[in-house]
C-alpha positions, 0 to 999 in steps of 0.5 A: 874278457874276465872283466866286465865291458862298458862302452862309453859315448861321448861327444867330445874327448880329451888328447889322454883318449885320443893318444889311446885310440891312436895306440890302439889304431896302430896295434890294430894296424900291426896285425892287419897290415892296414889302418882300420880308421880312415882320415876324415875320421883321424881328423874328426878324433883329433879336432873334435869335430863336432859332428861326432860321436865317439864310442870308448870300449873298455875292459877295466881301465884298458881300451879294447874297441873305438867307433866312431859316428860322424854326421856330414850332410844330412849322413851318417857314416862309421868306422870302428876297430876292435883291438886284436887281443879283444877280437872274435868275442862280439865287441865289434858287432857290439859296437856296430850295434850301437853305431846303428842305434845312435845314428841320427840317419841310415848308417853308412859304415867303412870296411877297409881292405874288403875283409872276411871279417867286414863282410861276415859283421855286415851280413849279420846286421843285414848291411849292403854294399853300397861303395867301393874305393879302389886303391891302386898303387904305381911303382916310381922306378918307371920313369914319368913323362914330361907332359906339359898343360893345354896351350894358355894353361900354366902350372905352379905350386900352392901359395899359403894365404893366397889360393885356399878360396880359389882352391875351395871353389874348384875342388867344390866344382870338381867334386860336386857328386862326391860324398865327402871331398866336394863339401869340404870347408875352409875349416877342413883345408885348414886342418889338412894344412897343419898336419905334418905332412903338408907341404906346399912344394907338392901342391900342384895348381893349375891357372888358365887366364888368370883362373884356378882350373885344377890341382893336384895335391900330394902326400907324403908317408913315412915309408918312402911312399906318397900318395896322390892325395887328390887331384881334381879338374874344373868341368869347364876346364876338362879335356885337352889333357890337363888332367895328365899333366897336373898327375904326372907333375905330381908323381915327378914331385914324388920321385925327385923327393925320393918316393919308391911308390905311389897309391891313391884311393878312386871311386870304383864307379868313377870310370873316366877316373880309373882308366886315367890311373890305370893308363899312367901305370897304376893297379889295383892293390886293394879296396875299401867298401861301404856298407850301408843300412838300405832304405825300407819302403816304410822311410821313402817319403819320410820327412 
């Protein structure tokens, strides 16, 4: 880099800095073969989440790295992504740097794809592994089966304007222990709801006297390629096969609209989760893990 670097912080940004961290996702991803930003923090760029904070790497005028903290609970998690033509210059342990200064708890950041790169900028800030998800992918040209619900358990598509409350209630249920899915709010539902692809047709609900028990809500991608975005069960509600049943009405789903493949993200450690996954056909094709700063003896107890 002839020019000097500067690394802007800001707690809110305009759509000009979001369209540029967005070309910059996607050069990145042409080199790698994989975003280097997850969802939640696409979406916490482009509504300003206001638990965010946003670092802006420049060299000139030309955006070279982004990171990105995000406070959600009482945590901090990061991500970050450095432009392929400004790699292997320190700009991403840089940024770590800074995303660890400027992190109002112990930072938790995401390497995605398990890289070299990730576990080599861990090690020199001395961050552990602390999460691992699994993505596994299925190919639809073996056939789904037909499995129908419980007895007294009925399965229909998501109503806009009637089931988002009941849909908050069991997927807070469902996902109690989870980090990020189990605290989502209405704002967050929202949001998932105006992106592109949202459709409703693909947004599988459970009903057992007169009760949302589960759901299975798919995503649709550009390549021919959906996702079982998440799928959840009441624990009141678990057993008896309902889990199945809400998974292979949704991977039906996504053959009939003309999907080729399925992925999926799970907790590694989720073991009921993957044997599930594992028994319909999907495999392991990658992961993304989190590393974290450990807690020193000195913060236990610090209030």
């Amino acid at each position: 880099m002839t020019e000097r670097l500067r690394i802007d912080r800001t707690t809110t940004v305009d759509a000009g800095q979001v369209d540029e961290v967005a070309a910059l996702v996607q050069a990145a991803a042409a080199t790698d073969g994989f975003e280097g930003l997850n969802e939640a923090a696409l979406l916490a760029l482009r509504y300003n989440d206001p638990g965010s904070t946003h670092l802006l790497a420049r060299v000139g005028e030309t955006l070279v790295g982004y990171a990105q903290l995000l406070e959600l609970g009482g945590s901090t998690s990061g991500v970050l992504v450095v432009a392929p033509s400004a790699r292997r210059r320190g700009l991403g342990s840089e940024l770590l740097t800074q995303l660890i200064d400027n992190a109002g708890s112990p930072l938790h950041i995401w390497g995605m794809h398990d890289t070299e790169a990730a576990h080599r900028l861990a090690r020199r800030h001395q961050l552990v592994r602390a999460r691992e998800l699994l993505i596994m992918t299925r190919s639809l040209d073996a056939p789904v089966p037909e499995t129908g619900p419980p007895a007294g358990t009925w399965i229909r598509t998501f109503e806009v304007g009637r089931d988002e409350e009941a849909w908050l209630r069991v997927n807070a249920r469902a996902f109690a222990h989870h980090p990020e899915q189990g605290s989502l709010t209405r704002v967050d539902l929202d949001e998932r709801m105006a992106e592109p692809w949202f459709d409703p047709s693909g947004f599988f609900v459970a009903e057992r006297d007169g009760r949302m028990v589960g759901f299975h809500w798919t995503k649709q991608h550009e390549d021919h390629r959906g996702e079982v975005y998440v799928l959840g069960v009441d624990p009141e509600a678990g057993g008896g096969g309902l889990g199945t049943a809400l998974l292979h009405s949704g991977l039906r789903h996504l053959a009939a609209t003309g999907n080729t493949e399925v992925l999926l993200y799970v907790e590694a450690d989720h073991e009921r989760a993957v044997k599930l996954y594992a028994t319909n056909g999907f495999s392991e094709s990658s992961r993304d893990v989190m590393y974290s700063q450990p807690v020193r003896a000195a913060q236990v107890g610090r209030d």
